[in-house]
C-alpha positions in Angstrom: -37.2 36.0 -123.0 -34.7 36.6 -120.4 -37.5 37.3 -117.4 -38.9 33.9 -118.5 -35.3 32.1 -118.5 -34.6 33.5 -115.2 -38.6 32.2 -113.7 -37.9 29.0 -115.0 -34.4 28.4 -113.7 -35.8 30.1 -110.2 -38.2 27.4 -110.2 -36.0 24.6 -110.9 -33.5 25.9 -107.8 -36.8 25.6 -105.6 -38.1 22.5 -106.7 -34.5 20.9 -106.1 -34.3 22.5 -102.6 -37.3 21.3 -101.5 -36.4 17.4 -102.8 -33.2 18.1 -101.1 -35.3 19.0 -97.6 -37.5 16.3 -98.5 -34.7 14.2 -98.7 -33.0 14.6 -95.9 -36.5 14.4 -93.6 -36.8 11.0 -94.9 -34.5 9.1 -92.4 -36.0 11.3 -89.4 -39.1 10.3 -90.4 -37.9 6.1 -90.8 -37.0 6.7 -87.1 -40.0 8.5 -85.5 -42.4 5.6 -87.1 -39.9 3.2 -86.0 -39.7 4.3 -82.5 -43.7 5.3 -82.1 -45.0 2.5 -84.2 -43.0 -0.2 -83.3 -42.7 -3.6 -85.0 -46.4 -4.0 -85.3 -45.8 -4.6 -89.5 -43.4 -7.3 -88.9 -44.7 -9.3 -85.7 -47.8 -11.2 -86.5 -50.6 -11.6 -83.7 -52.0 -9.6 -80.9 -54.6 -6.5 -81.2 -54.8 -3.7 -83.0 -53.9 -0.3 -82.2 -56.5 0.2 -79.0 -59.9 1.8 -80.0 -60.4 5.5 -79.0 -61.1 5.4 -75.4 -64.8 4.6 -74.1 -65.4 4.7 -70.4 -67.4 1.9 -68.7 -70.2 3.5 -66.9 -71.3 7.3 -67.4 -70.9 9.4 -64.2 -74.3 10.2 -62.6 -75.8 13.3 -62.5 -74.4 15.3 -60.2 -71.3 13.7 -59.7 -67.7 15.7 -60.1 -65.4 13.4 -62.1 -62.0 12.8 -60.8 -58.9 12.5 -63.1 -56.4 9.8 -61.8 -54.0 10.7 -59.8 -50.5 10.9 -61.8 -49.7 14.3 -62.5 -47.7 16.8 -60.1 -45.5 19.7 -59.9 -42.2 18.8 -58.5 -39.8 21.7 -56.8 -39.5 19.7 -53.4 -36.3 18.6 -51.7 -36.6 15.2 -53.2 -36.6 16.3 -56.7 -33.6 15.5 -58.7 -32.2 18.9 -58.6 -33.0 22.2 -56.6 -35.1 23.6 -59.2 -36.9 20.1 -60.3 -36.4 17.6 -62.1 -36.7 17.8 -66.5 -35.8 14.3 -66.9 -36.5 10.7 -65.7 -33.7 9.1 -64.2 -33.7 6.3 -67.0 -33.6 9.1 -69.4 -30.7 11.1 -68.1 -28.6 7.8 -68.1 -29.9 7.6 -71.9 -31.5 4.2 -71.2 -33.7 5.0 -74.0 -31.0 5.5 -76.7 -29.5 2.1 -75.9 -29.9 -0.6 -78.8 -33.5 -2.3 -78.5 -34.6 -4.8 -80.5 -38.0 -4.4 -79.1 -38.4 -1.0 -80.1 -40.1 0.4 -76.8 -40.2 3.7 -75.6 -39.5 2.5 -71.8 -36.1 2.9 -70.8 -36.9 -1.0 -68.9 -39.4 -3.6 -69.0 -40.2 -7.3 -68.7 -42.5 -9.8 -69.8 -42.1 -13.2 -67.3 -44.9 -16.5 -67.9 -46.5 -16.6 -64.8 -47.1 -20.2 -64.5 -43.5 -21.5 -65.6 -41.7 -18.6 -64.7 -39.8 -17.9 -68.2 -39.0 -14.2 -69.0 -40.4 -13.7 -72.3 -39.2 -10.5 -73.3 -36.9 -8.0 -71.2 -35.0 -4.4 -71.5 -32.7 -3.6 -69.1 -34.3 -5.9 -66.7 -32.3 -5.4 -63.8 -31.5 -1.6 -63.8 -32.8 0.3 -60.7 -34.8 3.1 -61.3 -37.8 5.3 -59.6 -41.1 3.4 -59.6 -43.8 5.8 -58.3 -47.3 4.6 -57.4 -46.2 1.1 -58.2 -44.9 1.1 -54.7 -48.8 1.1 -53.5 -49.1 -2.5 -54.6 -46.9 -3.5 -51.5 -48.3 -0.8 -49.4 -52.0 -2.0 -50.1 -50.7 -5.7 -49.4 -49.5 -5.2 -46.4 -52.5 -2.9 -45.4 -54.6 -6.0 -46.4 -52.6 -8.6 -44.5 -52.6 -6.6 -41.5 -56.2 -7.9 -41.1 -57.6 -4.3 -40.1 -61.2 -3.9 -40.1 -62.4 -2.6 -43.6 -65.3 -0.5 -42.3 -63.0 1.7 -39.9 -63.3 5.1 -41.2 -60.4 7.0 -41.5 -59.9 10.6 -41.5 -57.3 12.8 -43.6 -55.2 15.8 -41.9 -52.8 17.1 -42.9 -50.1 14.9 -42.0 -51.9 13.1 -45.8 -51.0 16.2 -47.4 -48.3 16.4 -50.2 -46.4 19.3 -49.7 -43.0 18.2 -51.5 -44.6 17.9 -55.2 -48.4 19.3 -54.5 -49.6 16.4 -56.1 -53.4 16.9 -56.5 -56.1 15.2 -54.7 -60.1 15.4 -54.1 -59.6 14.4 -50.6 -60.3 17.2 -48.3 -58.3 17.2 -45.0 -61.6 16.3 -42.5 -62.8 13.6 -45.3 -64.0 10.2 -43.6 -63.7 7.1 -45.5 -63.7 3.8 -44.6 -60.6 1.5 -45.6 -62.0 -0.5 -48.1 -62.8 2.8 -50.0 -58.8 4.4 -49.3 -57.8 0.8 -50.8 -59.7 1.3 -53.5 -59.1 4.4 -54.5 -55.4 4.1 -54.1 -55.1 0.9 -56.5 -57.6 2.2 -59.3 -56.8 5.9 -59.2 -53.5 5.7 -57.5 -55.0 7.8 -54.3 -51.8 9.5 -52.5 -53.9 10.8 -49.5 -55.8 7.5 -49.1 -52.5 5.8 -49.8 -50.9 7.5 -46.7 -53.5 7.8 -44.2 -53.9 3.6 -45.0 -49.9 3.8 -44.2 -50.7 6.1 -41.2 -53.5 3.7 -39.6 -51.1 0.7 -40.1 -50.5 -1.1 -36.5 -47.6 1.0 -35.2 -47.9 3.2 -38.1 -46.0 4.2 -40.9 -42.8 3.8 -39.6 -43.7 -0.1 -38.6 -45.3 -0.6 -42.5 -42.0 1.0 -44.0 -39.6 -1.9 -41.8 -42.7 -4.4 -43.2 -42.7 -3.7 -46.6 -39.0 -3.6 -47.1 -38.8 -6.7 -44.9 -40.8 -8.6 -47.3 -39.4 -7.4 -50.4 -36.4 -8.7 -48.8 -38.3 -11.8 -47.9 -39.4 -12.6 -51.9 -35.7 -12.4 -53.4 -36.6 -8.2 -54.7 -32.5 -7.8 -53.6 -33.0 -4.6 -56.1 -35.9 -2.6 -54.0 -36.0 0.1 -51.2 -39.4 1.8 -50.0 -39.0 4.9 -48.2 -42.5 6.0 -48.4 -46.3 4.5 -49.3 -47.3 6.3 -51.6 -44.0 6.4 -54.2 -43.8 10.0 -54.2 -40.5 10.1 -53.1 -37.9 9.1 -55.7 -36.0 6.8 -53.4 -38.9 4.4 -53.5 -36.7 2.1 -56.3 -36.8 -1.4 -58.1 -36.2 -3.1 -61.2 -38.1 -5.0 -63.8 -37.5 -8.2 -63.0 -38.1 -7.2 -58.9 -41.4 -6.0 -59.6 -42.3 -9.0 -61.4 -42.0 -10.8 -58.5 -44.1 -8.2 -57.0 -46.9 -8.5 -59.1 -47.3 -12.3 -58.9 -47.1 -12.4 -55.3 -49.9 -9.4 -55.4 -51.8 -11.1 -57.8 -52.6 -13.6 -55.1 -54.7 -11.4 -53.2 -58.5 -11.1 -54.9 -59.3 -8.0 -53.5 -56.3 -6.1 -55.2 -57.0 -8.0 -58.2 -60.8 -6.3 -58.2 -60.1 -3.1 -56.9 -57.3 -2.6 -59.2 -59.0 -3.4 -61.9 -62.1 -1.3 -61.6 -62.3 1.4 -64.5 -65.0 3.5 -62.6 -66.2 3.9 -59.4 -69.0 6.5 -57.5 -67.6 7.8 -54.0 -69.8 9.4 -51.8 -67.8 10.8 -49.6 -69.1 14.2 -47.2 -72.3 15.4 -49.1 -69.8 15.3 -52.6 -70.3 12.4 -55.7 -67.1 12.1 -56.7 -66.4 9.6 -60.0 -63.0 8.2 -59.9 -61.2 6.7 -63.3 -59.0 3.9 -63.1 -55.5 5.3 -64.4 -54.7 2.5 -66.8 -56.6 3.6 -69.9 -56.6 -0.6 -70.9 -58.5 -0.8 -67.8 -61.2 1.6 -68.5 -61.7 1.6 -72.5 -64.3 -1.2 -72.8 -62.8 -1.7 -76.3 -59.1 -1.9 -75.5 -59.3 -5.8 -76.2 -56.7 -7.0 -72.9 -58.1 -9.0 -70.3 -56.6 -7.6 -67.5 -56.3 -9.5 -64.0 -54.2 -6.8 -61.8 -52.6 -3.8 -62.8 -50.9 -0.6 -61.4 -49.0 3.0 -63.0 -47.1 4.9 -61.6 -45.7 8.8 -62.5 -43.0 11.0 -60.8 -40.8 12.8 -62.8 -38.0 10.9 -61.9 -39.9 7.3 -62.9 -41.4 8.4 -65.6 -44.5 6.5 -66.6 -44.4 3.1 -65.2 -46.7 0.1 -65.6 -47.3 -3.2 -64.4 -49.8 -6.1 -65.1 -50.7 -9.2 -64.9 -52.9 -9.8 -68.0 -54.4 -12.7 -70.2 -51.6 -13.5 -73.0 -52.8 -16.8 -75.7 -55.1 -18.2 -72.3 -51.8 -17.7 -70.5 -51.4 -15.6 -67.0 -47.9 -13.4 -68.5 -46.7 -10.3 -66.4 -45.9 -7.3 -68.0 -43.7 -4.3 -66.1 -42.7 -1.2 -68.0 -40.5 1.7 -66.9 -39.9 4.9 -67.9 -42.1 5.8 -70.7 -42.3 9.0 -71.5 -46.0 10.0 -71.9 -49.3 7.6 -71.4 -49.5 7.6 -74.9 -46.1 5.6 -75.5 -46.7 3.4 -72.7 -49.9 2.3 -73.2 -48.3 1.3 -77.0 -45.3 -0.1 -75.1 -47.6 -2.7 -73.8 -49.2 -3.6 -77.0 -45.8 -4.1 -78.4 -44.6 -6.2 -75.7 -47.8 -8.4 -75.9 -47.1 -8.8 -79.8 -43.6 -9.7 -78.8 -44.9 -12.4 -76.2 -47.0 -13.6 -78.9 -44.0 -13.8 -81.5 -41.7 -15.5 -79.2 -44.4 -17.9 -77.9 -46.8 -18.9 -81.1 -49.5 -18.5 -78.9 -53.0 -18.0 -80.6 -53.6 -14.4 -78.8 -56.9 -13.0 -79.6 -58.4 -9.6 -78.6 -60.6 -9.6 -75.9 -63.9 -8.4 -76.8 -65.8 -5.6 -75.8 -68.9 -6.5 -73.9 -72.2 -5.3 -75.1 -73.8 -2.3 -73.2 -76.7 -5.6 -72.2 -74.3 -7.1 -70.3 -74.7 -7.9 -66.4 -71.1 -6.8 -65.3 -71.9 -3.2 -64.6 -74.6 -3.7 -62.9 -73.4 -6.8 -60.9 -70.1 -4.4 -59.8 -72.5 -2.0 -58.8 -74.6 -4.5 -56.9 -71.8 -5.9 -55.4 -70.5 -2.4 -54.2 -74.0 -1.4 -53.4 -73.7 -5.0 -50.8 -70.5 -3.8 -49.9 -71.5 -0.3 -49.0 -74.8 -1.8 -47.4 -72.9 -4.0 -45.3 -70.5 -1.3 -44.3 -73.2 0.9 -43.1 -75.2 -1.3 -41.1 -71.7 -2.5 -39.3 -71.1 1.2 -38.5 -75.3 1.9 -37.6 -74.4 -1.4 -35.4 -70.8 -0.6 -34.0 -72.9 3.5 -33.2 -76.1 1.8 -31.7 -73.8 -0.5 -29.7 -71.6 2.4 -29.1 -74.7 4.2 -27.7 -75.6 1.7 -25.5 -72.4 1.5 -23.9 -73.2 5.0 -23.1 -76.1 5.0 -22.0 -75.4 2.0 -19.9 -71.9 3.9 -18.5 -74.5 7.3 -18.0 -77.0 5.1 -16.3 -74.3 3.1 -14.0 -72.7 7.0 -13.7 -76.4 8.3 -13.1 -76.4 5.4 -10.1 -73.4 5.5 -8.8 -74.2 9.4 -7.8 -77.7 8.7 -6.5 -75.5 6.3 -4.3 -73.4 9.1 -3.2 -75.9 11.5 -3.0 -78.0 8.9 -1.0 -75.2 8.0 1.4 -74.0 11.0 1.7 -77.5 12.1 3.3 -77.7 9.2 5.2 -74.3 10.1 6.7 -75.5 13.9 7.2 -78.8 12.8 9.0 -76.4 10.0 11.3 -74.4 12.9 11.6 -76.9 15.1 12.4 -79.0 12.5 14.9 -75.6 11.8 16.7 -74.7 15.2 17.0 -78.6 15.9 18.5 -78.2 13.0 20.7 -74.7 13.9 21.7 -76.2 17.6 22.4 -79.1 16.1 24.5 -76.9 13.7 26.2 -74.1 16.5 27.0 -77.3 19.3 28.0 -78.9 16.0 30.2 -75.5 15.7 31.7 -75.0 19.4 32.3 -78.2 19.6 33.8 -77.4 16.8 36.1 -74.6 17.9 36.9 -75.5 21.5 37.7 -78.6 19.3 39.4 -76.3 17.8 41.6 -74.2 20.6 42.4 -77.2 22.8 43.6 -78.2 20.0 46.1 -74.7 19.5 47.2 -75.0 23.4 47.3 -78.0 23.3 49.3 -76.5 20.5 51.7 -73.9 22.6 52.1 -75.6 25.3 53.2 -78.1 23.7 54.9 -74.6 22.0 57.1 -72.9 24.9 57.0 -76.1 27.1 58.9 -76.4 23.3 61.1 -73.2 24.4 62.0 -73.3 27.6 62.2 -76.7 27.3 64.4 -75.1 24.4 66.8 -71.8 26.6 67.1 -74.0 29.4 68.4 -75.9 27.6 70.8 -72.8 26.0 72.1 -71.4 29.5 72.4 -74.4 30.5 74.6 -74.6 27.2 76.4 -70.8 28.2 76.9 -71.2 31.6 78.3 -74.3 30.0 80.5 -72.0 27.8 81.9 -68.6 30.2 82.3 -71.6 32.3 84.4 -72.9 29.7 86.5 -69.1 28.9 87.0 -68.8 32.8 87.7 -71.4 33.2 89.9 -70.4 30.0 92.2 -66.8 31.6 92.4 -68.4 34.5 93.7 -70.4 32.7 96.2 -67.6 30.9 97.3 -65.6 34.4 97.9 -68.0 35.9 100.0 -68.4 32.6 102.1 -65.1 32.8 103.0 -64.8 36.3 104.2 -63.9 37.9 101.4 -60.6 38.2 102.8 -58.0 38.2 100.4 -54.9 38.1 103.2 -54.2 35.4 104.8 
């Protein structure tokens, strides 16, 4: 009896320590589903929860799927401290902790009617923080305004390389793609080595789209905003909610960023290698998320945490949506439904899920068609731009080709003049010579022949000279003995 007394008050003390336990889990338990779950059970309207994720289009055989582009390891300079950063900027200020009424995870967001301009919704709409990839929406803008042709293939090097964080990338240094493709892949799967080389082959390069992009953030009122790089991988790229709203309608203008942003999948062929690249925002590629999404853009750094922006389909309305500083894809992408439900709330809007097309249905095809065009289009520019290229050559090689034949041509005309002049100079100085030497053995001879004359008439006057000095002699002697021969007297 006393073993059984002392069982059954032994399991009395555990059952009430465990209510006790249970107890006091209760209110930690009211917070986490208040904080993860939101105020879905008390604002009517709006979708769901979104549908486990289904992707668009199935990669093709052979071709290496490519995660998007928003995870790194952070040790670089830039982090937040030496050894990296462990915590978002918002979330070190405890932005998160401050009283929300909306219940979102972000430490900032917004929620602004395009067409009338009224902010809908907002948290700490005007606090400057990190934004990340976000930053490639103005970088891609000004790539795009720049006018550049689309099929000019760029290469990466090195200089494309991130060696502050490592982020990762399937873009080999010695890649070619052409710039339609590096847009593309920057805005859909937030690129950071097609991001910078676009930056890189901007007119004057990226020290000219730097003074441009913060020139025109200046230019649409975003007082709040500094770029310091393209790609947002530096933490001094910074802006606000409400700034980046004014971003993202100014963006929105452009179609091309509106498509390419907005693809979920796309098939790059880039040296010998399929690669499949995912659109980062998981709205964007799960065909049954129910949003109908005109532009979008995330962004991840430590120091941001996980930002988003869109401009999305609200009740038939165009509504902006930009969230900061979530802290994991998971609570951002429920941040955004809790905003819409919010929108929805404050409006009275009939909002509707947008519904998934069926797997019969044109779109995919028609992308691919329209890319397939694109592509098609691309390469026959570039087979043009070669072939003319090659006939520039050839026509350079052939006027090179001529121009030497000339040389060679004149310069053997100028050896044979050269040679005939010197042969005539040769036969006129050897005619001359032998003139001359003519003329000089006939003076010779005339000389001689005078000089023996001479020689001949000197003689004979010498003789006729004695003859006479003998006559004269002889007549002396005559004229001695006539007269006696006497020599007195």
């Amino acid at each position: 009896m006393p073993s059984s007394s002392k069982n059954k008050d032994l399991r009395l003390a555990v059952g009430v320590a465990a209510l006790v336990a249970a107890c006091g889990l209760l209110p930690l338990a009211w917070h986490y589903s208040h904080r993860t779950q939101g105020p879905d059970t008390r604002v009517a309207g709006g979708p769901a929860a979104t549908a486990p994720e289904a992707e668009t289009e199935p990669p093709p055989p052979g071709a290496e799927v490519v995660p998007p582009e928003e995870s790194e390891s952070d040790r670089g300079p830039a982090s937040a401290s030496p050894a990296g950063p462990t915590l978002s900027f918002g979330r070190a200020a405890g932005l998160h902790l401050q009283p929300d009424p909306l219940h979102l995870n972000a430490s900032a967001a917004i929620a602004v009617d395009v067409a009338s301009g009224q902010v809908l919704a907002q948290k700490n709409p005007d606090v400057v923080l990190p934004m990340a990839s976000l930053t490639k929406l103005m970088t891609t803008l000004l790539v795009l305004e720049a006018r550049q042709p689309m099929d000019e293939v760029l290469t990466i090097t090195e200089e494309d390389v991130d060696n502050e964080r490592h982020s990762r990338s399937r873009l080999r240094v010695g890649t070619q793609l052409t710039r339609e493709e590096a847009l593309r892949l920057a805005l859909m799967s937030s690129e950071n080595r097609a991001a910078h080389a676009l930056g890189r082959a901007y007119p004057g390069g990226l020290p000219k789209l730097l003074e441009a992009m913060n020139a025109r953030a200046r230019a649409l009122g975003m007082a709040s905003t500094t770029y310091a790089d393209p790609t947002g991988l530096s933490n001094r790229n910074q802006s606000s909610a409400r700034d980046l709203a004014v971003l993202v309608a100014e963006v929105a203008k452009n179609p091309l960023i509106r498509e390419f942003s907005t693809t979920p999948t796309h098939l790059a062929e880039l040296g010998g290698r399929k690669l499949q690249y995912l659109n980062s925002n998981r709205l964007v590629r799960n065909r049954h998320s129910g949003w109908d999404i005109e532009l979008q853009k995330t962004g991840y750094i430590v120091e941001a945490g996980r930002c988003l922006t869109m401009l999305t389909k609200v009740g038939g309305h165009d509504v902006v949506m930009v969230l900061l500083d979530s802290d994991s894809n998971g609570t951002r992408q429920a941040d955004a439904q809790r905003l819409r439900k919010v929108v929805v709330a404050q409006t009275g809007w009939q909002d509707a899920p947008v519904l998934a097309k069926a797997d019969s249905d044109d779109a995919p095809r028609e992308r691919a068609a329209s890319t397939k065009k694109r592509s098609d289009k691309a390469t026959k520019v570039a087979a043009a731009k070669k072939a003319k290229s090659a006939k520039k050559t050839a026509v350079a090689k052939k006027d090179r080709d001529d121009e030497k034949k000339t040389a060679v041509a004149k310069k053997e005309r100028d050896e044979k003049k050269t040679t005939v002049a010197r042969k005539d100079s040769d036969e006129k100085t050897a005619a001359t010579k032998k003139d001359k030497d003519t003329k000089t053995a006939a003076a010779k001879k005339d000389g001689d022949e005078k000089t023996a004359a001479s020689k001949k008439d000197a003689r004979k006057k010498t003789a006729v000279a004695r003859k006479d000095g003998a006559k004269k002699a002889g007549r002396v002697s005559k004229t001695f003995a006539a007269t006696g021969g006497d020599s007195k007297g």
